[in-house]
C-alpha positions as CSV (number, residue, x, y, z in Angstrom):
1,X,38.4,97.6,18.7
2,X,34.9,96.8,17.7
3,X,32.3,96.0,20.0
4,X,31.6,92.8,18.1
5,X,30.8,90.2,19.4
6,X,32.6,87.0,19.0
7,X,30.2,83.8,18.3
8,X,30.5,81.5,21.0
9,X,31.3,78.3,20.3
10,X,28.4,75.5,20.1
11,X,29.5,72.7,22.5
12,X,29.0,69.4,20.7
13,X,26.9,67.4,23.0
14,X,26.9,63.4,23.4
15,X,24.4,60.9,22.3
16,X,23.7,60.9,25.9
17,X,23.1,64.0,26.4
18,X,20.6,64.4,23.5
19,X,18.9,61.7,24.1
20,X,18.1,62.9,27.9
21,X,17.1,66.3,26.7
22,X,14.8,64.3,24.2
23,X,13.0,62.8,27.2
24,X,9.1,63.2,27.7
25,X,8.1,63.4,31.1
26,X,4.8,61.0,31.5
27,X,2.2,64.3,31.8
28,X,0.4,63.9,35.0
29,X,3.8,63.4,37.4
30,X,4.9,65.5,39.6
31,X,7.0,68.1,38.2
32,X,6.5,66.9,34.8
33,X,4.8,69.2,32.2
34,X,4.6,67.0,29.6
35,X,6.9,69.2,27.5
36,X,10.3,67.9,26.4
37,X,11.8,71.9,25.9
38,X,10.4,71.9,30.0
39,X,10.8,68.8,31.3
40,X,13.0,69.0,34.2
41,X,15.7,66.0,33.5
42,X,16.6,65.2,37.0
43,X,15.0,61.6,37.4
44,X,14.6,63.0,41.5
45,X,12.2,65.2,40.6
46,X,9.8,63.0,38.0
47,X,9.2,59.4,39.2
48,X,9.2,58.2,35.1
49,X,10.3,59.9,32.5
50,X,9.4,58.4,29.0
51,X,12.4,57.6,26.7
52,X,12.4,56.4,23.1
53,X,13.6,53.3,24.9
54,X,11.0,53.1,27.7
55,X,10.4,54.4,30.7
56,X,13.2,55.3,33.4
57,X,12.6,54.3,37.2
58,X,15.0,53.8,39.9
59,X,16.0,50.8,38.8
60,X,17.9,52.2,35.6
61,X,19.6,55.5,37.1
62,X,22.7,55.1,35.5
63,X,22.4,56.0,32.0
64,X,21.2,55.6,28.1
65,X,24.1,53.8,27.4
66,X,24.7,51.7,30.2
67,X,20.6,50.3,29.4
68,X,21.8,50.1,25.7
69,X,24.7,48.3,26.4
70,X,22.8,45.8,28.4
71,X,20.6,45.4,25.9
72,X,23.2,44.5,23.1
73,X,24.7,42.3,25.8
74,X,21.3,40.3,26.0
75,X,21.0,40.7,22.3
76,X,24.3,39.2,22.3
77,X,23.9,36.3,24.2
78,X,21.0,35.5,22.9
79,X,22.3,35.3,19.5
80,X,25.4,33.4,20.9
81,X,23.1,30.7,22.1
82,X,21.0,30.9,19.0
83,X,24.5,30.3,16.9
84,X,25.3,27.2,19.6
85,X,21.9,25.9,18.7
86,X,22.7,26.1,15.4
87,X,25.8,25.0,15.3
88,X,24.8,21.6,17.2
89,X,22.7,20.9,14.3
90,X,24.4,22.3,11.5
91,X,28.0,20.6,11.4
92,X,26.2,17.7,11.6
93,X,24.3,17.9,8.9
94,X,27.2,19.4,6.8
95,X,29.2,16.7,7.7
96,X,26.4,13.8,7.2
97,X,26.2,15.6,3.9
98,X,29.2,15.1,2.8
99,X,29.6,11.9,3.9
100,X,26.4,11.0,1.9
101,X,28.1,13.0,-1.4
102,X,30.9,11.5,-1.1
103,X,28.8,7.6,-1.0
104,X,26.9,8.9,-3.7
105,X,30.3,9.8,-5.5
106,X,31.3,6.2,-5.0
107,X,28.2,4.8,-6.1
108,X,27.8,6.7,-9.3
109,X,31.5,5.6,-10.4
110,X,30.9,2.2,-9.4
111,X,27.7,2.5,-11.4
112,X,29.6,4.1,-14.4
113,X,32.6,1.3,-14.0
114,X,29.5,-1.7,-14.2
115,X,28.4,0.1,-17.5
116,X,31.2,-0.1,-19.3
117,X,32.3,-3.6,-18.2
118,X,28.8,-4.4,-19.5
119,X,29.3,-2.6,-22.8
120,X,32.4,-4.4,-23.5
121,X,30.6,-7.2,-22.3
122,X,28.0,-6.8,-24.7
123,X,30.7,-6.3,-27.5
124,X,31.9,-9.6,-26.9
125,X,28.5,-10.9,-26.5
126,X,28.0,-9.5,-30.4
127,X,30.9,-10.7,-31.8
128,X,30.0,-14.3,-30.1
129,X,26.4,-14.7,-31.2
130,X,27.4,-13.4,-35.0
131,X,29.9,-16.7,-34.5
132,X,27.0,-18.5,-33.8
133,X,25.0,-17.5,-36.3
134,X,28.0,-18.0,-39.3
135,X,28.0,-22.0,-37.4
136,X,24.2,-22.0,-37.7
137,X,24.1,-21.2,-41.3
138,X,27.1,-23.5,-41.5
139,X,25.0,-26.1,-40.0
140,X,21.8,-25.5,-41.6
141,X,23.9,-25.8,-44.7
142,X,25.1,-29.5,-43.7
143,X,21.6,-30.6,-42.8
144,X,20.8,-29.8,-46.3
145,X,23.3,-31.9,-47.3
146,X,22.6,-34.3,-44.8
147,X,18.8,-34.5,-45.7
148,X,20.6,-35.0,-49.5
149,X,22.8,-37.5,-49.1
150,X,19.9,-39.7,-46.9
151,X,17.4,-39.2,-50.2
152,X,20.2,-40.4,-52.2
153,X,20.4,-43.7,-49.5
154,X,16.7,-44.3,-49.3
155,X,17.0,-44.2,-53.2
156,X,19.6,-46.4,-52.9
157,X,18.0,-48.7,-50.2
158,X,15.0,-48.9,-52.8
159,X,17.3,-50.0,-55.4
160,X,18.8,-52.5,-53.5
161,X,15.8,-53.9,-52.4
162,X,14.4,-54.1,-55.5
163,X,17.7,-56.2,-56.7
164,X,17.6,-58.3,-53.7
165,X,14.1,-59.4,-54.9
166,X,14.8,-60.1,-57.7
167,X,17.9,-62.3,-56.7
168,X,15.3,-64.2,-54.4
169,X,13.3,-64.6,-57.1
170,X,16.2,-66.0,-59.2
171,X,17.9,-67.8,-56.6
172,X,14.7,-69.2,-54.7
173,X,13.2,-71.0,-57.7
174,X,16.4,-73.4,-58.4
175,X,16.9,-73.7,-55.1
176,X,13.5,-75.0,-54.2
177,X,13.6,-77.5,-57.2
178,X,17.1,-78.1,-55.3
179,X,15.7,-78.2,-52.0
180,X,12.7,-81.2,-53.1
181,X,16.4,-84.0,-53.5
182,X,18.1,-83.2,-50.4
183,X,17.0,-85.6,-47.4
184,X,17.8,-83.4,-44.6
């Protein structure tokens, strides 16, 4: 057999474990040398030791992860309160949102209903006024022949006037020679 020997195994350490080892002692403490290789890590012997979290005192014996756990649970609550916050003003909203989308749904149909009852509407209306304007051509047409036919009578009226003189004349003459016998 060989006098080799055999490489010992490297024990795998915890977070925990590195991260005390990683402590810096605050230089100036008692039993504290300021270097982290040195640095005794029994928190008995240094009042603080500084930690990439913060310092250690009494108050936080216990370890890195019960300090980090606290401090997810804060972060945790905190957010938890945070999302309640939020939550009391967003479902609101969302749901003052959609009932506003869904109005403004209803009033753009209505809106797009109105317009097309007013372009059929208007359609009519078209047809209608070129009605009228067939009857106004129509009537312009019979004024014509009503402004016509009333030259022809005032032609007329002329004509018989003239006549009806000329029966007074032809009438009135005999009848005043007439008129000079009678005694009434």
């Amino acid at each position: 057999m060989s006098n080799e020997k055999k490489p010992e195994k490297k024990k795998i350490k915890s977070v925990r474990d590195i991260i005390i080892e990683s402590i810096e002692c605050e230089p100036g403490t008692v039993g504290c040398t300021g270097d982290p290789d040195t640095c005794p890590n029994d928190p008995r012997i240094c009042d603080k030791k500084l930690s990439m979290f913060g310092y250690y005192d009494d108050t936080i014996k216990d370890s890195v992860e019960h300090v980090l756990s606290q401090s997810m649970d804060d972060l945790t609550k905190t957010f938890t309160a945070s999302a309640r916050r939020w939550e009391m003003i967003v479902y609101p909203s969302m749901f003052a949102f959609i009932l506003l989308a869904t109005y403004g749904f209803f009033l753009i149909y209505s809106l797009t209903q109105d317009v097309g009852s007013i372009a059929t509407e208007m359609k009519s209306i078209n047809g209608t006024m070129q009605s009228v304007v067939v009857n106004m051509q129509a009537q312009t047409m019979g004024i014509q022949e009503m402004n016509a036919h009333a030259t022809e009578m005032t032609l007329a009226m002329r004509q018989m006037s003239h006549d009806m003189a000329v029966i007074n004349n032809s009438v009135s003459r005999p009848m005043q020679f007439m008129n000079s016998f009678t005694p009434w």
